[in-house]
VEXBA-723880 format. One record per residue: residue number from 1; residue in one letter; chain; x, y, z of N, C-alpha, C in turn. Coordinates in nm, 2 decimals, padded with zeros to 4 digits, always signed. Example, Ala and Ser with C-alpha at 12.3 -4.5 7.8 and 13.67 -1.06 7.14 Angstrom:
BEGIN
- 1, A, A, +01.32, -00.57, +00.78, +01.23, -00.45, +00.78, +01.32, -00.33, +00.78;
- 2, S, A, +01.28, -00.22, +00.71, +01.37, -00.11, +00.71, +01.29, +00.00, +00.79;
end
This chain:
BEGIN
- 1, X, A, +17.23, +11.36, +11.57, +17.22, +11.50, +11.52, +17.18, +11.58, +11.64;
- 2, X, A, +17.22, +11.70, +11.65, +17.19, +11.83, +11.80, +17.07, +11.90, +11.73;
- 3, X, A, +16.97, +11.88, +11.75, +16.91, +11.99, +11.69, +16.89, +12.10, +11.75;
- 4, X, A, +16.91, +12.10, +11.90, +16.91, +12.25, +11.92, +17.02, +12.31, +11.87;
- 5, X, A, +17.16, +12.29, +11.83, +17.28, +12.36, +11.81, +17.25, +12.36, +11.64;
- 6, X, A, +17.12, +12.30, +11.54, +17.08, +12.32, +11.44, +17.00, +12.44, +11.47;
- 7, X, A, +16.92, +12.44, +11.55, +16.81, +12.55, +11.55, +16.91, +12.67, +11.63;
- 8, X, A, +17.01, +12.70, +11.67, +17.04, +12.78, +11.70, +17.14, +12.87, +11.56;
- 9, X, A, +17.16, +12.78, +11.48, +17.25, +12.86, +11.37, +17.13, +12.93, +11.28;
- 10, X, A, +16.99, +12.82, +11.28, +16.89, +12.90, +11.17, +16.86, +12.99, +11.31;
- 11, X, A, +16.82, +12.99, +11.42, +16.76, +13.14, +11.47, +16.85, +13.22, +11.52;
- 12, X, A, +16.95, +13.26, +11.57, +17.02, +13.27, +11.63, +17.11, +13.33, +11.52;
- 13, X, A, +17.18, +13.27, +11.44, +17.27, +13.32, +11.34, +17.19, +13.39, +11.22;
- 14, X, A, +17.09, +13.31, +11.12, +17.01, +13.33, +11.03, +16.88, +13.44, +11.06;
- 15, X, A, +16.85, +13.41, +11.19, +16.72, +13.50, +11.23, +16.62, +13.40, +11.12;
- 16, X, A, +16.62, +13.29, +11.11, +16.47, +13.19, +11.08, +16.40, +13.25, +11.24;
- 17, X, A, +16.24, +13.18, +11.19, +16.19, +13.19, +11.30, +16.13, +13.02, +11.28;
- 18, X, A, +16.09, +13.05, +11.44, +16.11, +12.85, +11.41, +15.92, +12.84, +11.44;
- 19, X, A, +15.86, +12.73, +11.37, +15.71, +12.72, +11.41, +15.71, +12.61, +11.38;
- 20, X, A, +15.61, +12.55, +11.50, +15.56, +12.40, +11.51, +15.43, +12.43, +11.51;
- 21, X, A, +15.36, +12.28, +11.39, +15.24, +12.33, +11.32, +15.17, +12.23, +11.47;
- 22, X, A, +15.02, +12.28, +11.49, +14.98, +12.26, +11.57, +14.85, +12.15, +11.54;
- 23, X, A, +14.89, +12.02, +11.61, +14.83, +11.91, +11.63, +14.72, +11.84, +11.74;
- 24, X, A, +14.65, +11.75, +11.72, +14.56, +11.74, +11.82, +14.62, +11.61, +11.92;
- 25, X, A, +14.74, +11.56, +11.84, +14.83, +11.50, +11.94, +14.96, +11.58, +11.96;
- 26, X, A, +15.06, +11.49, +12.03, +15.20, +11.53, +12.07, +15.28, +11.58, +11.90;
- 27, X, A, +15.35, +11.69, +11.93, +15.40, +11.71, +11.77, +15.54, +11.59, +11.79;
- 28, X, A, +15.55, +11.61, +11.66, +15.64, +11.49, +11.65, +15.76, +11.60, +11.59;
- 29, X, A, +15.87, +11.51, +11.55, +15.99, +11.57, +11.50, +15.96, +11.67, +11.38;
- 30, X, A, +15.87, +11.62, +11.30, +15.87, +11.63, +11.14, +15.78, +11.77, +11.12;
- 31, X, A, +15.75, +11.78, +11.25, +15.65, +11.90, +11.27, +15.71, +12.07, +11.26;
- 32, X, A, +15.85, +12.08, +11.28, +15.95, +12.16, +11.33, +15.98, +12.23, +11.16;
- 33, X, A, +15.95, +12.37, +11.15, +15.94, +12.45, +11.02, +16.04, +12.55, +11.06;
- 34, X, A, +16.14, +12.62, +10.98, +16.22, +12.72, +10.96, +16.19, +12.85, +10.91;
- 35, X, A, +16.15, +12.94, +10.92, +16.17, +13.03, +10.80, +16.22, +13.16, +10.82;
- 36, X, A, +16.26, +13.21, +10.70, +16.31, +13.36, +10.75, +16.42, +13.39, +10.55;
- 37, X, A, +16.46, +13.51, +10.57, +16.55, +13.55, +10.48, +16.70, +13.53, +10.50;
- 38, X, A, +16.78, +13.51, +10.40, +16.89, +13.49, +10.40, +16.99, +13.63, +10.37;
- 39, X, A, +17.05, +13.65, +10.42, +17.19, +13.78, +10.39, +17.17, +13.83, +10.24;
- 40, X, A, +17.13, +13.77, +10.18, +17.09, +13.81, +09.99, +16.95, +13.89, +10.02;
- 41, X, A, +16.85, +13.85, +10.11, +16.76, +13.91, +10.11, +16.61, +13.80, +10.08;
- 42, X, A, +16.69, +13.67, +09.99, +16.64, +13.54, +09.92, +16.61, +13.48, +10.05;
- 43, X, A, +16.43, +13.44, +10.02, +16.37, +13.39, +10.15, +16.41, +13.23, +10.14;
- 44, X, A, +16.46, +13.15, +10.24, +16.48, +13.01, +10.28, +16.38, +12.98, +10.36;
- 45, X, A, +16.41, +12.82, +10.39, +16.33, +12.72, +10.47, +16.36, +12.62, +10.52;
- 46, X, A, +16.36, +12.58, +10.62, +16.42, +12.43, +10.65, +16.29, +12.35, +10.73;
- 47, X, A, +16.26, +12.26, +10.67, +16.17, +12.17, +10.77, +16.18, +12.04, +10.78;
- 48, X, A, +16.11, +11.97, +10.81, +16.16, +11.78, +10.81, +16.01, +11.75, +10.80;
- 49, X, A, +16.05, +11.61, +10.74, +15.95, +11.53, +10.68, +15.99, +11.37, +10.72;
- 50, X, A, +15.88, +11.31, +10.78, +15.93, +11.16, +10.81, +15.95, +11.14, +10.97;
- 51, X, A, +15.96, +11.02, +10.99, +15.99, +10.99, +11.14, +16.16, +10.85, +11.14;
- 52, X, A, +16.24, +10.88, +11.28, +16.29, +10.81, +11.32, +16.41, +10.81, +11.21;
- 53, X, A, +16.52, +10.71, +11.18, +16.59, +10.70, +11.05, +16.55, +10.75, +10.92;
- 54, X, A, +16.43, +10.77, +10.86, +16.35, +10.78, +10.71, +16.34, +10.95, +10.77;
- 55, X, A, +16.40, +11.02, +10.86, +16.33, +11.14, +10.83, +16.44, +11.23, +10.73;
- 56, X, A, +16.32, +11.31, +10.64, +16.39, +11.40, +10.57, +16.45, +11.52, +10.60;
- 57, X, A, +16.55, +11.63, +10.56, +16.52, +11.72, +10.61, +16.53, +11.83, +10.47;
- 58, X, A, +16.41, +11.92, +10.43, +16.35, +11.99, +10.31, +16.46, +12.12, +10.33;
- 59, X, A, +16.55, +12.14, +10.27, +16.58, +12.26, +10.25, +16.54, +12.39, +10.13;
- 60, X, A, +16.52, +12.48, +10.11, +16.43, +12.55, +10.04, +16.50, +12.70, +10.02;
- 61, X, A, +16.47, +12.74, +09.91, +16.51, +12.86, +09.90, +16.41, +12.92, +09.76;
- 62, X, A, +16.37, +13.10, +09.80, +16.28, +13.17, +09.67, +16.37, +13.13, +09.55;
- 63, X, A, +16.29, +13.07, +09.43, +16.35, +13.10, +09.32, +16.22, +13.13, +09.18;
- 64, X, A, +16.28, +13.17, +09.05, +16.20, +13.19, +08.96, +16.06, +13.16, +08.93;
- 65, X, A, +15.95, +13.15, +08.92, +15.83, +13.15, +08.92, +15.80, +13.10, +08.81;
- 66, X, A, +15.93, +13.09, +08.72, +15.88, +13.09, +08.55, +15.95, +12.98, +08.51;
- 67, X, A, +16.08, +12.91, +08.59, +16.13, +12.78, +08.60, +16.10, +12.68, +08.64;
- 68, X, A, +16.07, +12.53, +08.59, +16.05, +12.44, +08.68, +16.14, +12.34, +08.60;
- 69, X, A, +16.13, +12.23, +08.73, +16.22, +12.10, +08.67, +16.24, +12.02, +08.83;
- 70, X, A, +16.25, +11.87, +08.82, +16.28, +11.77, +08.91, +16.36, +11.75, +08.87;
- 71, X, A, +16.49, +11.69, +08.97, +16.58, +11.62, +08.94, +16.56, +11.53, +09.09;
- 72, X, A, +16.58, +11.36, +09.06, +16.59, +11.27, +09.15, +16.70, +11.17, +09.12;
- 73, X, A, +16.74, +11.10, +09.25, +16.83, +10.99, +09.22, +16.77, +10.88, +09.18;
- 74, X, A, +16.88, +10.77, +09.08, +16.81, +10.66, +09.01, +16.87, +10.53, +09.06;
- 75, X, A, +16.85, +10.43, +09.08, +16.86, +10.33, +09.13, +16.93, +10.27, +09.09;
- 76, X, A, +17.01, +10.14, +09.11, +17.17, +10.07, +09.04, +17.13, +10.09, +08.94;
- 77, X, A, +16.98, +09.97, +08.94, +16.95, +09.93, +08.79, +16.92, +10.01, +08.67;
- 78, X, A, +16.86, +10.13, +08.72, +16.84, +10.23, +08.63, +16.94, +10.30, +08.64;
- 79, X, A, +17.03, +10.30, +08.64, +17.17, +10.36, +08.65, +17.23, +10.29, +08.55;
- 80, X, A, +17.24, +10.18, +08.57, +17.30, +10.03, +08.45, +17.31, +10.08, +08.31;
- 81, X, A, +17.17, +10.01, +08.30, +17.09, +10.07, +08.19, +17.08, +10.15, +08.13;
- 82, X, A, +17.08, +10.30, +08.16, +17.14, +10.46, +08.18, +17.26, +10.44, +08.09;
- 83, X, A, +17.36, +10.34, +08.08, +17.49, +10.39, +08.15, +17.53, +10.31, +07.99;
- 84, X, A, +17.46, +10.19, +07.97, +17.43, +10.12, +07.87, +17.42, +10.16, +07.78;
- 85, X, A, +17.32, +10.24, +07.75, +17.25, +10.31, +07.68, +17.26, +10.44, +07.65;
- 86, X, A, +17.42, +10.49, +07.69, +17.51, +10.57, +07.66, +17.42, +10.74, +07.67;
- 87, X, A, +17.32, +10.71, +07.75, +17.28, +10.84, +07.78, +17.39, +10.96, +07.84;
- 88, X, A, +17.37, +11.09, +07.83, +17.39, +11.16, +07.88, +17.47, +11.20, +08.02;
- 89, X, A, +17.56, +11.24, +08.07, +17.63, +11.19, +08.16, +17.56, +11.22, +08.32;
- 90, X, A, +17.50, +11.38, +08.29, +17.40, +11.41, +08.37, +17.26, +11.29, +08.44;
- 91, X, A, +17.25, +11.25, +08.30, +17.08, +11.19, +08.31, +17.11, +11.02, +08.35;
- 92, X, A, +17.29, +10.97, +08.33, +17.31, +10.86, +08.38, +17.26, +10.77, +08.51;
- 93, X, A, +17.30, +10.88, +08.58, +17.30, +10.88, +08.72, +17.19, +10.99, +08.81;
- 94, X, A, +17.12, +11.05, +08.73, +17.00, +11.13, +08.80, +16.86, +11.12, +08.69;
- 95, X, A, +16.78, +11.07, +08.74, +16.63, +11.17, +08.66, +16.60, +11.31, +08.62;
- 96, X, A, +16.63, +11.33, +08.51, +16.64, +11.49, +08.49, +16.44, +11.50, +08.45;
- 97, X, A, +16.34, +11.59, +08.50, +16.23, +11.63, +08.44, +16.23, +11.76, +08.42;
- 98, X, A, +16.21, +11.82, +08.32, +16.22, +11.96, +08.27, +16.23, +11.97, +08.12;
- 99, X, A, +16.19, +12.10, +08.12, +16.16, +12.14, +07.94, +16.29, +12.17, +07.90;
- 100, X, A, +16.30, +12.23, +07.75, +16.41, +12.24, +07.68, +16.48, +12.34, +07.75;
- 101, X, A, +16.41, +12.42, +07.79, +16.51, +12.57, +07.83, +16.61, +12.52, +07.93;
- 102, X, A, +16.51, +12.49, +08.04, +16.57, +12.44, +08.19, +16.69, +12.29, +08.18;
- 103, X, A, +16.66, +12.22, +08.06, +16.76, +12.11, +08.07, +16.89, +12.18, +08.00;
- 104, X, A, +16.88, +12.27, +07.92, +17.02, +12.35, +07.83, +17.12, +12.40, +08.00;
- 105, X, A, +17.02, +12.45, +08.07, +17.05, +12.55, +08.19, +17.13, +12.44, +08.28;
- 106, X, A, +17.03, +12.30, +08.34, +17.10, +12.23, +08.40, +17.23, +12.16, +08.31;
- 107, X, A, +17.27, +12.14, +08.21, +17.38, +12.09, +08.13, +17.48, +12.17, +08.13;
- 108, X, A, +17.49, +12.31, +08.16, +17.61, +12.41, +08.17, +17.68, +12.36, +08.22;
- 109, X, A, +17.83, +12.36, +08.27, +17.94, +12.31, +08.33, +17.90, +12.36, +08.48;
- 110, X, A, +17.91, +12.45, +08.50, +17.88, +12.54, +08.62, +17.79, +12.50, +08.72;
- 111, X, A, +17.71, +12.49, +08.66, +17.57, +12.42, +08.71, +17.58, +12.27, +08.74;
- 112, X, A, +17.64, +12.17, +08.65, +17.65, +12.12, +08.71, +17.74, +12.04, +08.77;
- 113, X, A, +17.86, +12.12, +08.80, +17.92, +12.11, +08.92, +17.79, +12.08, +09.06;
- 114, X, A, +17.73, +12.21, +09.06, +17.64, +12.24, +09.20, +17.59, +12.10, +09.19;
- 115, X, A, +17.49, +12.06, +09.08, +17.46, +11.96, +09.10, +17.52, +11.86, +09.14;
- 116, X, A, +17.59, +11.79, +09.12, +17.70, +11.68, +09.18, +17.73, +11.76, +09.34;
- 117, X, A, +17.75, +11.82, +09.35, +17.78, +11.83, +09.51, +17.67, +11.81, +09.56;
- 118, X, A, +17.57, +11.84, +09.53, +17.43, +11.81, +09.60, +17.43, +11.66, +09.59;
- 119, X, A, +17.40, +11.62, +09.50, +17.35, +11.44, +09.49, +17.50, +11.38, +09.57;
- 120, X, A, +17.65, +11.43, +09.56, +17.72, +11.36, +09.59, +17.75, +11.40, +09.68;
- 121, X, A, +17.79, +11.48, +09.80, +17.87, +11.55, +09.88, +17.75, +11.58, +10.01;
- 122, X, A, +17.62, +11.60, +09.95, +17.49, +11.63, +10.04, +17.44, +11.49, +10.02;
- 123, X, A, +17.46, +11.41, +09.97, +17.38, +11.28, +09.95, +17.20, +11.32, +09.93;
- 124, X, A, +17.21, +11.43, +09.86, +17.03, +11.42, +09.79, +16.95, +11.37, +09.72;
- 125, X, A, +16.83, +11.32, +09.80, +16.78, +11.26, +09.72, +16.68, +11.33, +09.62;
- 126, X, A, +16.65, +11.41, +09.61, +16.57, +11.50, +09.49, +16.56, +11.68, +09.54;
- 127, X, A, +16.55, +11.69, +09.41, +16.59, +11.83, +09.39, +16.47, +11.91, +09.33;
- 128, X, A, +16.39, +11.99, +09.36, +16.30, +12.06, +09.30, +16.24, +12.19, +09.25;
- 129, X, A, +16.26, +12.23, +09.14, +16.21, +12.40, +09.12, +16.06, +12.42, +09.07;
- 130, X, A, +15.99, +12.45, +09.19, +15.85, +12.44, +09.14, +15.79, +12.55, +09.19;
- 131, X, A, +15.67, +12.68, +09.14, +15.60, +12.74, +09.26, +15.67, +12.86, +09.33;
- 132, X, A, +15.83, +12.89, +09.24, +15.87, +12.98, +09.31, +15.98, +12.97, +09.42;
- 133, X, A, +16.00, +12.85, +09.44, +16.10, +12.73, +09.50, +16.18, +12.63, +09.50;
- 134, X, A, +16.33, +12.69, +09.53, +16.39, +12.53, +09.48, +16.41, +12.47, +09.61;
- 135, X, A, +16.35, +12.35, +09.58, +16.40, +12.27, +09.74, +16.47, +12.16, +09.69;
- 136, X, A, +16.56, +12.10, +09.77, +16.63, +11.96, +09.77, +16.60, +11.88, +09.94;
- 137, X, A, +16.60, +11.75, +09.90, +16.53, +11.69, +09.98, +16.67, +11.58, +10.01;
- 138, X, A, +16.68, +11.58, +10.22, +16.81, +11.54, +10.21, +16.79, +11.41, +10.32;
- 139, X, A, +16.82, +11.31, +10.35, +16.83, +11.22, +10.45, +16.91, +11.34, +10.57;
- 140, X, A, +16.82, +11.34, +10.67, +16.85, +11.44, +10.79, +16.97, +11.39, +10.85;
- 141, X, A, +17.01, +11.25, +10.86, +17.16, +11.20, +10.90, +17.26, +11.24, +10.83;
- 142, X, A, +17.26, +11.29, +10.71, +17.35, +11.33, +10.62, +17.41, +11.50, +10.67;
- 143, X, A, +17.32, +11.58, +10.72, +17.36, +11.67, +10.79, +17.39, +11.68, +10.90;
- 144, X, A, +17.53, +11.66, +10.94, +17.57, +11.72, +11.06, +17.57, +11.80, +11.23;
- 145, X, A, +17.53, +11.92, +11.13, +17.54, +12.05, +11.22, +17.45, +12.14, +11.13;
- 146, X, A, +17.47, +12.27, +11.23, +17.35, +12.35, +11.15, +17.47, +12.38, +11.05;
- 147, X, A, +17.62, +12.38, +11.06, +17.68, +12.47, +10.97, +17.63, +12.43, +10.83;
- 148, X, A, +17.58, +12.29, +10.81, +17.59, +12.19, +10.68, +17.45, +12.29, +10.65;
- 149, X, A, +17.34, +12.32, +10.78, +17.20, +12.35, +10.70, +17.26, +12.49, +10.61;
- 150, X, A, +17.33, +12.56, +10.71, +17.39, +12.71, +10.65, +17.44, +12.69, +10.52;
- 151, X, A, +17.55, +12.64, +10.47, +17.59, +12.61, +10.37, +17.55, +12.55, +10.26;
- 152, X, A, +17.42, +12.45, +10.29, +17.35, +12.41, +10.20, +17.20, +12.54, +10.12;
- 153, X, A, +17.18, +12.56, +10.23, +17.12, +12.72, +10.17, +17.24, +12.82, +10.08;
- 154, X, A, +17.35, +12.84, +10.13, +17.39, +12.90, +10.02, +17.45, +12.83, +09.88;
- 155, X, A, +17.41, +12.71, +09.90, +17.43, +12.59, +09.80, +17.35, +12.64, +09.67;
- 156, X, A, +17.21, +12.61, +09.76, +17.08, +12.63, +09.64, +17.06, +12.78, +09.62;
- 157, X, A, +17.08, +12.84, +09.68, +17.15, +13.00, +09.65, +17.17, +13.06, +09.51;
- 158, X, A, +17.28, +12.98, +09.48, +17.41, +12.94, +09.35, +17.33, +12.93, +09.29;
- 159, X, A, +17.26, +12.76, +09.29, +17.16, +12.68, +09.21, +17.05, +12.80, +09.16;
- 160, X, A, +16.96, +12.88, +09.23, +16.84, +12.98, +09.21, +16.91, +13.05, +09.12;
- 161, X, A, +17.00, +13.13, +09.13, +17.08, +13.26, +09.04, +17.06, +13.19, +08.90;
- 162, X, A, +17.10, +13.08, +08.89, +17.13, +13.03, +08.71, +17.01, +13.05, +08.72;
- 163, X, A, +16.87, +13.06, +08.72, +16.74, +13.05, +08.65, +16.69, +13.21, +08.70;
- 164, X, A, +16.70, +13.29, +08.80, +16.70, +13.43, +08.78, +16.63, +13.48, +08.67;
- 165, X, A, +16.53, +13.59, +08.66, +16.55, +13.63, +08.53, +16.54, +13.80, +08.54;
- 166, X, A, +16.63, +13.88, +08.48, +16.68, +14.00, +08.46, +16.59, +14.08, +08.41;
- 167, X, A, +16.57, +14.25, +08.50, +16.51, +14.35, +08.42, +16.48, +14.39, +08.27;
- 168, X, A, +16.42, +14.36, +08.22, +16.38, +14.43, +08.05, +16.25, +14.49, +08.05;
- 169, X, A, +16.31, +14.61, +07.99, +16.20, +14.72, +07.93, +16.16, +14.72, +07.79;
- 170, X, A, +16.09, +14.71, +07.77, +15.97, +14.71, +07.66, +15.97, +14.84, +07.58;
- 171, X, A, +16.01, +14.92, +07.53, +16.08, +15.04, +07.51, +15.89, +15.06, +07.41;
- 172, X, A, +15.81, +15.00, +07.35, +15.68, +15.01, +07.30, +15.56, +15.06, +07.36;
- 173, X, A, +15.64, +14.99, +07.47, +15.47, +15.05, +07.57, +15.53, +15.09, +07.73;
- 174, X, A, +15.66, +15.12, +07.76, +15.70, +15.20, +07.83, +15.73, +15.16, +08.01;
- 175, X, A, +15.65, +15.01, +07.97, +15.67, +14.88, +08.12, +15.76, +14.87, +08.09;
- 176, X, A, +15.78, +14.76, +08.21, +15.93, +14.71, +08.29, +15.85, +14.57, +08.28;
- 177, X, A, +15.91, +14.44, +08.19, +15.90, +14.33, +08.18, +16.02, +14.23, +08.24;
- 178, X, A, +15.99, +14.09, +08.29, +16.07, +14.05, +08.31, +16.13, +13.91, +08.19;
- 179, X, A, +16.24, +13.89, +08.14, +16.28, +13.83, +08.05, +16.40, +13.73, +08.13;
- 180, X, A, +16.37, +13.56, +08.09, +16.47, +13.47, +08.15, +16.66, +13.50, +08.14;
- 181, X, A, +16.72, +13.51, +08.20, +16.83, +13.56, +08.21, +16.91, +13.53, +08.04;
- 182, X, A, +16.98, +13.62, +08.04, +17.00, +13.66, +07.86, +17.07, +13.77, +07.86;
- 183, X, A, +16.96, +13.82, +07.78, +16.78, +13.80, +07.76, +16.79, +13.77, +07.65;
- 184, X, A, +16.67, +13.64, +07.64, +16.65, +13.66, +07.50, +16.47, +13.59, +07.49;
- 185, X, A, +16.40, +13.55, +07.37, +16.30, +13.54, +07.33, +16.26, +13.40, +07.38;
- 186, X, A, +16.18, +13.38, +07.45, +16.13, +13.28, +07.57, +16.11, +13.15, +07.44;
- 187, X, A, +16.08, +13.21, +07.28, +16.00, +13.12, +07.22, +16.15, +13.09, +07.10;
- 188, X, A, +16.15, +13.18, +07.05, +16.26, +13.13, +06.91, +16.45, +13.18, +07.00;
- 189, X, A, +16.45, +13.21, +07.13, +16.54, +13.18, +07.16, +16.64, +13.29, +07.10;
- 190, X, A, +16.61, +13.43, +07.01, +16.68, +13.50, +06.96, +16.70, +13.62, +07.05;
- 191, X, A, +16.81, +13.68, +07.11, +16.89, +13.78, +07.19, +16.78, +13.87, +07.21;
- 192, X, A, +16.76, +13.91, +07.26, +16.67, +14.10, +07.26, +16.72, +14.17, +07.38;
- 193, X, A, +16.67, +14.31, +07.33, +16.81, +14.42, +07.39, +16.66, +14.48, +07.46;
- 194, X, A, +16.54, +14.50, +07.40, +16.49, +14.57, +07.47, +16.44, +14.67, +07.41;
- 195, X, A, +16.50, +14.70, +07.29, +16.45, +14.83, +07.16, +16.39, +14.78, +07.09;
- 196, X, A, +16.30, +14.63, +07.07, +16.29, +14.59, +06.93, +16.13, +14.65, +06.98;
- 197, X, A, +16.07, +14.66, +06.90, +15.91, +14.72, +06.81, +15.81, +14.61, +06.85;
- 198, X, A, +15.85, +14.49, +06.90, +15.72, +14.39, +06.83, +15.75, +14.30, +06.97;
- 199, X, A, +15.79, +14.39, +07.08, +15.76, +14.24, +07.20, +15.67, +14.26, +07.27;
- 200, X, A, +15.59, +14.13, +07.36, +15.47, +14.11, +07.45, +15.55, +14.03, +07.56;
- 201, X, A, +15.46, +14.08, +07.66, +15.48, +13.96, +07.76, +15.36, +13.90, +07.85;
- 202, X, A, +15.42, +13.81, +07.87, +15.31, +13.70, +07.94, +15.19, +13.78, +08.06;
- 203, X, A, +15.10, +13.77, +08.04, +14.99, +13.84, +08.19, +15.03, +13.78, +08.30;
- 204, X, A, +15.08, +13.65, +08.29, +15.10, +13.56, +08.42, +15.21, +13.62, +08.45;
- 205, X, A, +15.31, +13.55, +08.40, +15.44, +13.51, +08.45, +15.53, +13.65, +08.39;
- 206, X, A, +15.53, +13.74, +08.29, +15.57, +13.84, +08.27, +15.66, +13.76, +08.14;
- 207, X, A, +15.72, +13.69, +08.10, +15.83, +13.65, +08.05, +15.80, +13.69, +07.92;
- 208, X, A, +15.93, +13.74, +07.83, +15.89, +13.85, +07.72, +15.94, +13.77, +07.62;
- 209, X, A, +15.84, +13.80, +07.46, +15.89, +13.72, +07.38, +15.86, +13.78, +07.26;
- 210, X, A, +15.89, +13.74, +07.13, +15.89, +13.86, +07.01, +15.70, +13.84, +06.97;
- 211, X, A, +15.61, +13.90, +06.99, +15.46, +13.94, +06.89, +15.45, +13.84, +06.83;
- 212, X, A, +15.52, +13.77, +06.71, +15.47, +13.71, +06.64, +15.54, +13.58, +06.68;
- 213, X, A, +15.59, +13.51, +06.76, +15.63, +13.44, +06.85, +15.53, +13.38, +06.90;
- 214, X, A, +15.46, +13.48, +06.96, +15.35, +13.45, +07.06, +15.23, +13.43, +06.94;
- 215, X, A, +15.23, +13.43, +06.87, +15.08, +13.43, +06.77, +15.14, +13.27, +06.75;
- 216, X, A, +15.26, +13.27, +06.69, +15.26, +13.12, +06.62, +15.22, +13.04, +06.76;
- 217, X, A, +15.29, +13.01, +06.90, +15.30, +12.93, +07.00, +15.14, +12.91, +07.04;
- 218, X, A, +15.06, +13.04, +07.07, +14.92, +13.08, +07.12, +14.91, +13.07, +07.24;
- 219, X, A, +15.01, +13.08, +07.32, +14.99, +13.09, +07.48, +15.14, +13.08, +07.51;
- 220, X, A, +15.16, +13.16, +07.65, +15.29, +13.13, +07.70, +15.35, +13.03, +07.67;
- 221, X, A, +15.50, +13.02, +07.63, +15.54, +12.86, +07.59, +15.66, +12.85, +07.76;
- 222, X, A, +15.67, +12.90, +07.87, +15.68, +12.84, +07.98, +15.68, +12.76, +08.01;
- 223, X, A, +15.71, +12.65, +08.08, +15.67, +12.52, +08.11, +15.62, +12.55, +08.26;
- 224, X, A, +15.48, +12.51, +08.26, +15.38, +12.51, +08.38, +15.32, +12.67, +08.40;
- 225, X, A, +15.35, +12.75, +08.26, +15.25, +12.86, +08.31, +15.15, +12.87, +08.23;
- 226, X, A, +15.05, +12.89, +08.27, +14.91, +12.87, +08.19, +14.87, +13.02, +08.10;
- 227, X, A, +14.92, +13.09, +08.13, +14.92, +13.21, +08.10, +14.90, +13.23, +07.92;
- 228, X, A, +14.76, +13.31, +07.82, +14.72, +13.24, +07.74, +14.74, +13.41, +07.67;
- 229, X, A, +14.69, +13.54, +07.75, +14.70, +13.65, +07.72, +14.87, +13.76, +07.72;
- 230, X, A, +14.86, +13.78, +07.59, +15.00, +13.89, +07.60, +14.96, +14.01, +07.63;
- 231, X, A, +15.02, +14.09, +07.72, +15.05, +14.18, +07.75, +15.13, +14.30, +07.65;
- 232, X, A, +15.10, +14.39, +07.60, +15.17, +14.43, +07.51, +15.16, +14.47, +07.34;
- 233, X, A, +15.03, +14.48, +07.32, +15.01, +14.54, +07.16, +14.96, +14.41, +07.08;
- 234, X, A, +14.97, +14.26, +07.13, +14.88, +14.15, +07.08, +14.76, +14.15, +07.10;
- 235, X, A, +14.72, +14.17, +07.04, +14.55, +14.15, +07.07, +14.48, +13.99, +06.95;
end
């Protein structure tokens, strides 16, 4: 692998800026961080993890705050087995972790296509939306050139958009809420336009859901937001 002719497409083409975290010995490879914005405006990342053959290289891109989910690859055996046991075509051949919303999302056709080019085409070994971030995590021999890092950013690009979530106004109390792409009701899953009389949304995470929604669940029903208070005429 060149890695200057990699670090020349992320700085040089991308405008990453490149930083080596600073140690009390020699930096090693794994040390070498990416960052910067992408032509969408959507901040990326490329760094490496590991030494020698075993090193990784993390690619990264902003996504949802209100999404999370792992996907990893599974092993023959658990692949077998999987396969036996007539699971799901997705979950045959990958570890899917994630809540109801985020598994309906990853199951689309669309989606996952992306998926399979990643695990199959990128050879990845895990995939992750956590914290505002999707990263996938790749054997660094697997990429080429920087063109592959370039293209694999606008890979997970694709990937971020499906979990997105779109402007909604609250027409009751006169905010600007954010609702998971739809839109619809975070909890019972019913459409909202944005006129109805009786929505709150989360203090945390913003994600909007019908009033009495929120009374039956008693805290954000999100997966991983802790968020306990609604925003919005619940008291």
């Amino acid at each position: 692998m060149d890695l200057p002719e990699i670090e020349r497409v992320l700085v040089k083409r991308l405008g990453f800026r490149r930083e080596t975290r600073r140690r009390a010995t020699f930096p090693r490879f794994a040390d070498l961080r990416y960052t910067g914005k992408l032509p969408s405006g959507r901040r990326g990342r490329v760094s490496f993890a590991g030494l020698g053959v075993r090193t990784r290289a993390i690619v990264a891109v902003a996504a949802d705050d209100a999404a999370r989910f792992r996907i990893e690859r599974r092993g023959l055996l658990d692949w077998i087995s999987r396969t036996l046991h007539a699971a799901p075509a997705l979950e045959r051949r990958l570890r899917v972790a994630a809540g109801a919303r985020e598994r309906a999302r990853l199951a689309e056709r669309a989606l996952r296509g992306e998926l399979v080019a990643l695990f199959d085409g990128e050879q990845a070994l895990a995939l992750d939306l956590a914290r505002g971030e999707l990263a996938v995590h790749v054997p660094f021999l697997a990429l080429p050139d920087g063109e592959a890092y370039s293209a694999l950013l606008r890979q997970l690009e694709r990937v971020a958009r499906h979990f997105d979530r779109e402007p909604l106004v609250v027409k009751l109390h006169g905010c600007e809420r954010r609702a998971l792409s739809g839109p619809r009701c975070a909890y019972c899953h019913d459409g909202l336009s944005g006129e109805e009389l009786d929505l709150v949304a989360c203090e945390r995470c913003a994600t909007v859901l019908h009033r009495s929604c929120w009374h039956l669940n008693e805290r954000c029903p999100i997966l991983g937001c802790d968020g306990v208070h609604p925003v919005g005429g619940a008291r």
